[in-house]
Steps between C-alpha positions, in 0.01 A plus 500: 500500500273759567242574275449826305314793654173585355502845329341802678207615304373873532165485715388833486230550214327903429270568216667562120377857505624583866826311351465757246401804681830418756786453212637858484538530831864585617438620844304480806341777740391354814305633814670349851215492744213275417708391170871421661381471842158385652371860557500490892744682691668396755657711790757386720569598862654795407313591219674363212315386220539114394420346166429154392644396167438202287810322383274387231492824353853571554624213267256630269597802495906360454365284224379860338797633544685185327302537177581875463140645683531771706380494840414901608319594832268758549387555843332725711666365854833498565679281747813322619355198482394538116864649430661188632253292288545656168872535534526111534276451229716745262291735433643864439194643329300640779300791618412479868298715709286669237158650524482565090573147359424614150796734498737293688463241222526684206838628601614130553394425143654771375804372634456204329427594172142328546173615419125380649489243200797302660400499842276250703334660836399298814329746749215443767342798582408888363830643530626214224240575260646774295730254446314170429275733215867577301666120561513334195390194793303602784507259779309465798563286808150249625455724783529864332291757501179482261642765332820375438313176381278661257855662326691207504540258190578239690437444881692225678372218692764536823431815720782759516797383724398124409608454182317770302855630370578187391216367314576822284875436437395162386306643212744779439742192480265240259379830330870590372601121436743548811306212717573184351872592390579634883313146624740303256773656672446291857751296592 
């Protein structure tokens, strides 16, 4: 007879007033180069642009999506490679290809019924900060911009397109009590 599996414990811990700061968030705005992807751009033969995703932040992002946070992205490239992404990941609240980010999002909230008080923000460079000063959250990936940095209320320890994403769904998740009950639920 085997014996009974140890319970999973929650291993992520974040500050009481981040915690806080993070618990009316109901959606959230992210960047895709240097936040979803690594920033570089790749080029194949014939000029196509490639993409590297971490599958890290793809569960993450599913795991949002399972506890009722809406993933939305704002970006200022647009690409087939990034449409194929974001349509396996779900995720039907985009704005691709824009220069003004700050209007682009706005219009997405709207459509939700949100406001800047229930919205967390992970950007990486100048054309995210309009956004990371509204966010409820501002979030900054390790390798972002100083400027991004200096905005951000909390600034993750993976780089963008290595986990970055992630480390923010996870306290999204533990923020919102959503963590440990979706952890329970492993088989």
């Amino acid at each position: 007879m085997a014996e009974p599996l140890p319970p999973l414990v929650p291993v992520p811990e974040f500050a009481p007033q981040l915690l806080l700061r993070t618990q009316p968030v109901r959606a959230l705005i992210l960047d895709v180069d240097g936040v979803l992807t690594d920033g570089g751009l790749y080029f194949s033969g014939e000029g196509e642009v490639l993409k590297r995703f971490d599958s890290l932040d793809g569960h993450g992002l599913k795991l949002l999506q399972q506890a009722g946070i809406t993933p939305v992205v704002v970006s200022g490239r647009d690409a087939p490679a990034l449409r194929v992404r974001l349509a396996a990941l779900g995720i039907t609240h985009q704005r691709l290809g824009v220069e003004a980010k700050l209007p682009a999002a706005q219009a997405l909230l709207a459509e939700l019924a949100l406001g800047w008080g229930e919205v967390a923000v992970i950007g990486d460079d100048w054309p995210d900060l309009p956004l990371l000063r509204r966010a409820q959250l501002a979030c900054a990936p390790a390798q972002a911009h100083a400027q991004a940095r200096a905005l951000a209320h909390y600034r993750t320890l993976a780089a963008g397109g290595h986990g970055a994403v992630r480390e923010l769904c996870d306290l999204l998740l533990t923020a919102g009590g959503h963590y440990a009950r979706l952890l329970a639920q492993l088989p």
